[in-house]
C-alpha positions in Angstrom: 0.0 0.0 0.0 1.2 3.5 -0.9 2.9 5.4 2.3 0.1 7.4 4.1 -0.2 11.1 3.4 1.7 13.7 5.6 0.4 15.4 8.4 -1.6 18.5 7.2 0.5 21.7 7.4 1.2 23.5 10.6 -0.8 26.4 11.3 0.5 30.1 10.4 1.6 32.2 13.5 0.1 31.7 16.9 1.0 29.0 19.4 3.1 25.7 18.6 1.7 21.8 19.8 3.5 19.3 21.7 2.1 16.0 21.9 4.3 14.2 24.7 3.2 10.5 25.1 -0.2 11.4 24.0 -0.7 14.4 26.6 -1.3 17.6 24.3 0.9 20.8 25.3 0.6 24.1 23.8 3.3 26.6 24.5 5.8 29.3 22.8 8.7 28.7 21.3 10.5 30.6 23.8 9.3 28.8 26.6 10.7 25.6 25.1 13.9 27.1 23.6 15.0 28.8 27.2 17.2 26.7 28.3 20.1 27.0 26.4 22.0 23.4 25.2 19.0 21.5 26.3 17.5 18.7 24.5 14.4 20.8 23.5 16.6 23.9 22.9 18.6 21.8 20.3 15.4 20.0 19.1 13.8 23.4 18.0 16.6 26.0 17.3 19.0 23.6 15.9 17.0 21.7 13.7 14.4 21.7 10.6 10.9 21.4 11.8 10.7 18.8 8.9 13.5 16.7 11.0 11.1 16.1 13.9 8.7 13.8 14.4 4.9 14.7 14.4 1.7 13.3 15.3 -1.8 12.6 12.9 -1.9 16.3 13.5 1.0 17.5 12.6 2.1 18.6 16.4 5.7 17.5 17.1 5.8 14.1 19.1 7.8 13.2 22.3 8.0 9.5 23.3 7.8 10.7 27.0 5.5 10.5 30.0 3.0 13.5 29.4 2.2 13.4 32.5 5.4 14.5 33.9 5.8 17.0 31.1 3.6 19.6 33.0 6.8 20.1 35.4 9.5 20.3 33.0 7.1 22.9 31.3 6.8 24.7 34.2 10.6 24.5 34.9 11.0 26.4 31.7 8.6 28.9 31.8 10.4 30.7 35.1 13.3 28.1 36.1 12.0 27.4 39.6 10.3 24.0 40.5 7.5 23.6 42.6 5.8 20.6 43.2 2.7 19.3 45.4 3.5 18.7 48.9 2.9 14.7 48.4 4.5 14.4 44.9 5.2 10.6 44.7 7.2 10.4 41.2 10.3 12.7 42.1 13.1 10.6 41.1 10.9 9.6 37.6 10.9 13.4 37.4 14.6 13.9 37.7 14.9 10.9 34.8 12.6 13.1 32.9 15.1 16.2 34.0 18.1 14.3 32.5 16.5 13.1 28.9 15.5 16.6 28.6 19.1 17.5 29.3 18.3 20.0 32.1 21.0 19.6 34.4 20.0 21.9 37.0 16.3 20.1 37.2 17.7 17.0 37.4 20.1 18.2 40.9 17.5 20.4 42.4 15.1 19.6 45.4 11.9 20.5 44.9 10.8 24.0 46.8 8.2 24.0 48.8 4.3 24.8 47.3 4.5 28.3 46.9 2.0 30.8 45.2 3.2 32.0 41.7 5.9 34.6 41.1 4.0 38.0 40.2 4.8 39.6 36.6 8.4 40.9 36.9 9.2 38.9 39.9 11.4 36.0 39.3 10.9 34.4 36.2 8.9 37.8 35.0 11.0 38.9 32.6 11.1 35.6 30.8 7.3 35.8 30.7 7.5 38.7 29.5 9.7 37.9 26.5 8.0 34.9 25.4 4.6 37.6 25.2 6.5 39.3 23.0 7.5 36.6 20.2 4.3 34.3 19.8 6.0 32.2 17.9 4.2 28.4 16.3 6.6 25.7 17.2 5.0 24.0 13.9 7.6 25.2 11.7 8.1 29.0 11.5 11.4 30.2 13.2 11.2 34.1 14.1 14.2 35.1 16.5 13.2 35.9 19.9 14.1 39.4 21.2 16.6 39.9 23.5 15.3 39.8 27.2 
């Protein structure tokens, strides 16, 4: 049987989708790019969009636990971890931290619950930057400003 079609094509502008073990994320670029020499950095500032793998929908695919995703997100959006009080997968987490080649994840204890950061606190100005380049993970590389 002939090879099945391609996934449609990615959507202009806007916000890029990560399917990561079959959870659905949808983030910035800069979020996922902010941690420089990581596996994700690499992954979307190093190489084609038509080099990754995609799902039936054309978001890009991660063989990982989905679940777990959530955290490493969060990590990247403001570089602080926080996790619930009774958070029973830690050291799956810290596996996570290594495959996604985020070394300071992967040696850091988790802080204590904690309410978020406010806008230009820690983290803010990262927020901040990724506001300002909305960039679609699904194949359109537009340079990020400078924080």
């Amino acid at each position: 049987p002939p090879p099945p079609p391609p996934p449609p094509p990615p959507p202009r502008g806007g916000r890029g989708g990560l399917n990561v073990g079959g959870q659905v994320y949808v983030t910035r670029r800069c979020t996922v790019v902010s941690v420089r020499d990581s596996l994700l950095w690499r992954m979307f500032s190093q190489q084609q969009p038509s080099e990754l793998p995609r799902d039936s929908k054309g978001r890009f695919f991660l063989d990982r636990d989905g679940f777990l995703f959530r955290y490493i997100l969060d990590y990247l959006r403001d570089l602080q971890l926080v996790l619930p009080e009774h958070f029973p997968e830690r050291s799956r987490l810290q596996r996570e931290a290594e495959y996604f080649q985020l070394p300071d994840l992967a040696r850091r204890g988790p802080a204590p619950a904690q309410p978020p950061s406010p806008p230009g606190g820690p983290g803010g100005s990262r927020s901040l930057c990724c506001a300002s380049a909305v960039v679609s993970l699904l194949g359109h590389h537009v340079p990020d400003q400078p924080p």
